[in-house]
VEXDREN-2710 file (C-alpha; in Angstrom, 1 decimal):
% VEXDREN-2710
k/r/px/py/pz
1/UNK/0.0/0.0/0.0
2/UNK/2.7/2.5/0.7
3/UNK/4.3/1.7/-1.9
4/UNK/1.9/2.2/-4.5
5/UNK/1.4/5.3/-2.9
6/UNK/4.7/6.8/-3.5
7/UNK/4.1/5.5/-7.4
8/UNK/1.2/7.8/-7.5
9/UNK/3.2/10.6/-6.0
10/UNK/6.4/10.2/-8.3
11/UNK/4.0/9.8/-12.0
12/UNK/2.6/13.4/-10.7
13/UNK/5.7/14.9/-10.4
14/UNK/7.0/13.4/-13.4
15/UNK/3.8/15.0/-14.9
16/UNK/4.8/18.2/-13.5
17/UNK/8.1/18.0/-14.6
18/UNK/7.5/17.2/-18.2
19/UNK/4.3/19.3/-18.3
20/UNK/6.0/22.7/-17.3
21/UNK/8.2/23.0/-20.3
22/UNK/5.4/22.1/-22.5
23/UNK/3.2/24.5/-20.7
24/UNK/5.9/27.5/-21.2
25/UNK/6.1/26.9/-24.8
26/UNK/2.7/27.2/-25.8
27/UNK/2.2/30.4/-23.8
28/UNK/4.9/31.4/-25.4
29/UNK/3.3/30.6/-29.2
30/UNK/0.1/31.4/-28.1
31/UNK/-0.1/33.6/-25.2
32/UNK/2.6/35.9/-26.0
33/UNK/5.6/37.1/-23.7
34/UNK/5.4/36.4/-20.1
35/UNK/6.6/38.2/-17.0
36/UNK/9.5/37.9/-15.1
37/UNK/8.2/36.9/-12.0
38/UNK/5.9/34.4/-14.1
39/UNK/9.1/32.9/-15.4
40/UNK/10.9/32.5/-12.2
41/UNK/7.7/30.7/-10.7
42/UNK/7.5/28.1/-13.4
43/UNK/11.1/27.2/-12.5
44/UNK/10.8/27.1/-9.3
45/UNK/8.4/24.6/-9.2
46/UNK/9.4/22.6/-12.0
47/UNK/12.7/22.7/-9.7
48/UNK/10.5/21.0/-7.2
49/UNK/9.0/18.7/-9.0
50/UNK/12.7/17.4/-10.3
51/UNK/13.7/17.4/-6.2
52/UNK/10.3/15.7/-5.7
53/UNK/10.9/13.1/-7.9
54/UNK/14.2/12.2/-7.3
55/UNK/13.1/11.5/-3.5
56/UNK/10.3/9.6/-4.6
57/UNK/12.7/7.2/-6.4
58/UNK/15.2/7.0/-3.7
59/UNK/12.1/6.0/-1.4
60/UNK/10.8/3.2/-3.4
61/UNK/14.5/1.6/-4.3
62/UNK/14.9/1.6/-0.2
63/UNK/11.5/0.5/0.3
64/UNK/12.2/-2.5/-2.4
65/UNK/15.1/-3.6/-0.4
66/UNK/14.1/-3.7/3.0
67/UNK/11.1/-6.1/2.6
68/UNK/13.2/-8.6/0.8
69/UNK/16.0/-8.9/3.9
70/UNK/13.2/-9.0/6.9
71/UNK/11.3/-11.6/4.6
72/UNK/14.8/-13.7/4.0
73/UNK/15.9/-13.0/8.0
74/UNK/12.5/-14.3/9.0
75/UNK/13.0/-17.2/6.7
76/UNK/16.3/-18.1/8.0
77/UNK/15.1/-17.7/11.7
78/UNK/12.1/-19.8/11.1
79/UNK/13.3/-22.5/9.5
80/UNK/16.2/-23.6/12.4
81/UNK/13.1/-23.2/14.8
82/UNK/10.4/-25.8/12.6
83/UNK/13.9/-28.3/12.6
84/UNK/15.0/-28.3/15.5
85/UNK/11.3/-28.7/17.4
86/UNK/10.2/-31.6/19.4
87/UNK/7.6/-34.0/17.6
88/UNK/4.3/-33.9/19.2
89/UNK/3.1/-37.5/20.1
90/UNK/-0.8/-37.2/19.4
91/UNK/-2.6/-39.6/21.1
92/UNK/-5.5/-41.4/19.4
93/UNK/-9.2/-41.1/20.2
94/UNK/-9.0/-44.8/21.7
95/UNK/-6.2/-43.9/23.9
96/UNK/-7.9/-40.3/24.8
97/UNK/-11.0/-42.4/25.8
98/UNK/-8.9/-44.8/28.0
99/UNK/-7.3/-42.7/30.1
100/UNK/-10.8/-40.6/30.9
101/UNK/-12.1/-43.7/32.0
102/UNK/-9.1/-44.9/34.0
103/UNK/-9.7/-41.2/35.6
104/UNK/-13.3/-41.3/36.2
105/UNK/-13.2/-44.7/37.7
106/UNK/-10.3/-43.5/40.0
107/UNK/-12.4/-40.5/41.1
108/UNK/-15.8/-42.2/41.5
109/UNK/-17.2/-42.8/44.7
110/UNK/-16.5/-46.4/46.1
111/UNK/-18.3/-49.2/47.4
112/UNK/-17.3/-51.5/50.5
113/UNK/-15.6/-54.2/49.2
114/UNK/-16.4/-57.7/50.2
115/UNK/-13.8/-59.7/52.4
116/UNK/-12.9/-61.4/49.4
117/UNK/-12.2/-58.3/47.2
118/UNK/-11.0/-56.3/50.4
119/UNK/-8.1/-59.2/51.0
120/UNK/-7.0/-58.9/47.1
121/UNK/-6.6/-55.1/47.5
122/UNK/-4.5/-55.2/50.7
123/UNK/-2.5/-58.3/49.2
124/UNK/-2.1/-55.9/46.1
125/UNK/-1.4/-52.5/48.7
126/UNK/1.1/-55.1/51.2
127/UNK/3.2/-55.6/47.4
128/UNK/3.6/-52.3/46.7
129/UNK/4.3/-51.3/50.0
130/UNK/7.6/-53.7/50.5
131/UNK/9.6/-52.2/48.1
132/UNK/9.7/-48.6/50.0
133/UNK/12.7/-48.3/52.6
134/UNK/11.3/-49.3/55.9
135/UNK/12.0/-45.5/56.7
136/UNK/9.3/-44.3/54.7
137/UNK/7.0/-41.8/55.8
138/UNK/3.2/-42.4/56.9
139/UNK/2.6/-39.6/53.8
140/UNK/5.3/-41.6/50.9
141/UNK/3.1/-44.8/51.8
142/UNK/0.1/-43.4/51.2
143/UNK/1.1/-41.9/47.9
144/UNK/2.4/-44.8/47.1
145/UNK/-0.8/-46.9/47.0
146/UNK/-3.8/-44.2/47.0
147/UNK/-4.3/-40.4/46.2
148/UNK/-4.6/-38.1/48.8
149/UNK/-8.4/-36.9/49.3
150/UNK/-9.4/-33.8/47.3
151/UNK/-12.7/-32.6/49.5
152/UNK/-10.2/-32.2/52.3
153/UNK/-11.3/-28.8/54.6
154/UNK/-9.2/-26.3/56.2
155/UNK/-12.4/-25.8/59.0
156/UNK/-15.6/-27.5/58.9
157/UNK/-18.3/-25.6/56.6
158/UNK/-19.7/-22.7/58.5
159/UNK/-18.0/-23.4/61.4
160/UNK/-19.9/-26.9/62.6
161/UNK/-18.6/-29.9/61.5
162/UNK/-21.0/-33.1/61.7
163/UNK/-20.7/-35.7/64.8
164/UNK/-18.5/-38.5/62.8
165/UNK/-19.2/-40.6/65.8
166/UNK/-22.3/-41.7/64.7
167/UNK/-20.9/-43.7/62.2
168/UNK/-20.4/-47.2/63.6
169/UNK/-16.6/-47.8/64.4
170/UNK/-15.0/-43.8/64.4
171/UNK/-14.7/-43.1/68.1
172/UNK/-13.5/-39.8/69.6
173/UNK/-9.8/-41.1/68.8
174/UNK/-10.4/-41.8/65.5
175/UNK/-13.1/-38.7/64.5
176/UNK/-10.2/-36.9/66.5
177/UNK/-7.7/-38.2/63.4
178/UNK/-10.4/-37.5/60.7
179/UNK/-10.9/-34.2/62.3
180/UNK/-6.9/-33.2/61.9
181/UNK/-6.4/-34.6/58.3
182/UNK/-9.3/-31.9/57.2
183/UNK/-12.4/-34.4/57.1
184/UNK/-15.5/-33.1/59.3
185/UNK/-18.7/-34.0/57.9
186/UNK/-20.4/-37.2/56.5
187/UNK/-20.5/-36.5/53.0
188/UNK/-16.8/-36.0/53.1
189/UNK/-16.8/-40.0/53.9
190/UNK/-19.5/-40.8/51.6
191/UNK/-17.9/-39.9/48.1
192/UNK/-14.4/-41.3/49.0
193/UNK/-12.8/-43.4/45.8
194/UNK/-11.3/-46.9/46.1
195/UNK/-8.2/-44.8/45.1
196/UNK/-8.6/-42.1/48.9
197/UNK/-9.5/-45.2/51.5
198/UNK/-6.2/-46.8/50.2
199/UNK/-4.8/-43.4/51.2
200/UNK/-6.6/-42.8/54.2
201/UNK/-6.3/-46.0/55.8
202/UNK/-2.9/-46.5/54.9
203/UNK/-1.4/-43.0/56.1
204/UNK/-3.8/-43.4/59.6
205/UNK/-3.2/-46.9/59.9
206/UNK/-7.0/-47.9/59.4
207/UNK/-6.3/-51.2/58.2
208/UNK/-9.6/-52.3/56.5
209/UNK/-11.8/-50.3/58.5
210/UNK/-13.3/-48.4/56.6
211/UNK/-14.4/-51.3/54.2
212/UNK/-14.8/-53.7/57.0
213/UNK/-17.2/-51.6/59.2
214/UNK/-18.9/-49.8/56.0
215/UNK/-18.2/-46.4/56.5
216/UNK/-19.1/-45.5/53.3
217/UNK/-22.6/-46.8/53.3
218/UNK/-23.3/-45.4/56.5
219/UNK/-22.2/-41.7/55.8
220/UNK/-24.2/-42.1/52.5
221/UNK/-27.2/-42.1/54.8
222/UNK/-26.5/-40.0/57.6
223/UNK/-25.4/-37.1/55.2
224/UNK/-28.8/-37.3/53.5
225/UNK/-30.6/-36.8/56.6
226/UNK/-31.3/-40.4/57.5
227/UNK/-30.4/-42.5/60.5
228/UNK/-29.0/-45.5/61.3
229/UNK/-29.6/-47.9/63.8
230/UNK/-26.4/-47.1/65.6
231/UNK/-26.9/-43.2/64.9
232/UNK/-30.1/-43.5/66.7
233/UNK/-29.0/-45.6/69.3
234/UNK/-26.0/-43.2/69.8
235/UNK/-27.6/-40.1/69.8
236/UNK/-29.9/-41.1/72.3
237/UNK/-27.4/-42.7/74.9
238/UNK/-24.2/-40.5/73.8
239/UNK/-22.4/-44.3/73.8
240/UNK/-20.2/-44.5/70.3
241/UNK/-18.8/-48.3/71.1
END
């Protein structure tokens, strides 16, 4: 655009160069003798036209130039960075698929095992386990076999957390536990994945508890509003055993 700009300016002055003479002459012929000052005033522009155009020129062969070496200098920079870069490995849509499922499973809540299935997951937990240094931390063993809960709290929501003592088998010592690792109310319990009790019991030392004395289903219906037989009882004669 600018360029053809400057083409437009420089045919003009060309115009303006060739026309003046022209003009002069058939004043001249036709229009008789001219003034001085008249005289002067043609040359003085067709002066300007000549400085006009040579400008003009010098513009456009430095305009020319300067496109063509940032367009190769781009080139030359771009090409290094398109070689040297690190293939992408795309995944297909089967793979894709896979791993969301792996995911969701992982995330979903669980259900109490069976003794049968319970035994195969701590056979499968014990494994992993053995091959940590017998150092390890309560927190390196949990990681190890589970993930670490994600509906963990800070405080309990709006300052009253629920009375995890009503589910069969937490006790003060053990809602005390639940309390400190950032768990205070039932629903917390209910939606736990496989993937969070194998953390949980593993990094509080709750062997099979939570599967064994079915946590889960219990806090599924006290954090609905419901009672259980042990809730009730408990409620009504403070006793948690």
């Amino acid at each position: 655009m600018f360029a053809l700009v400057w083409q437009e300016i420089l045919l003009i002055a060309l115009s303006v160069l060739i026309g003046m003479p022209i003009g002069c002459l058939l004043r001249r012929w036709f229009g008789g003798a001219k003034s001085a000052d008249v005289v002067q005033d043609q040359d003085a522009m067709a002066a300007k036209a000549f400085q006009l155009a040579q400008e003009t020129e010098a513009q456009l062969a430095a305009e020319d130039i300067a496109p063509a070496v940032e367009t190769d200098g781009a080139t030359a920079e771009a090409e290094p960075a398109i070689s040297e870069s690190t293939p992408v490995e795309i995944q297909t849509s089967e793979e894709v698929v896979a791993v969301a499922d792996r995911v969701e499973e992982e995330s979903a809540p669980a259900e109490t095992l069976s003794e049968e299935d319970l035994a195969a997951e701590e056979e499968k937990m014990a494994t992993a386990l053995a091959a940590l240094p017998k150092d390890a931390s309560a927190e390196d063993k949990a990681n190890l076999v589970g993930n670490r809960p994600s509906s963990l709290l800070d405080a309990p929501r709006n300052g009253s957390a629920d009375d995890l003592k009503q589910i069969k088998g937490v006790g003060k010592v053990i809602e005390g536990k639940l309390n400190g690792l950032g768990i205070y109310h039932f629903d917390q319990i209910a939606n736990l994945s496989r993937k969070e009790i194998n953390w949980i019991t593993t990094f509080l030392s709750f062997k099979g508890r939570i599967d064994r004395e079915d946590w889960i289903g219990q806090a599924r219906i006290l954090s609905e509003g419901g009672e259980t037989e042990f809730s009730k009882r408990a409620q009504k004669t403070k006793l948690y055993d």
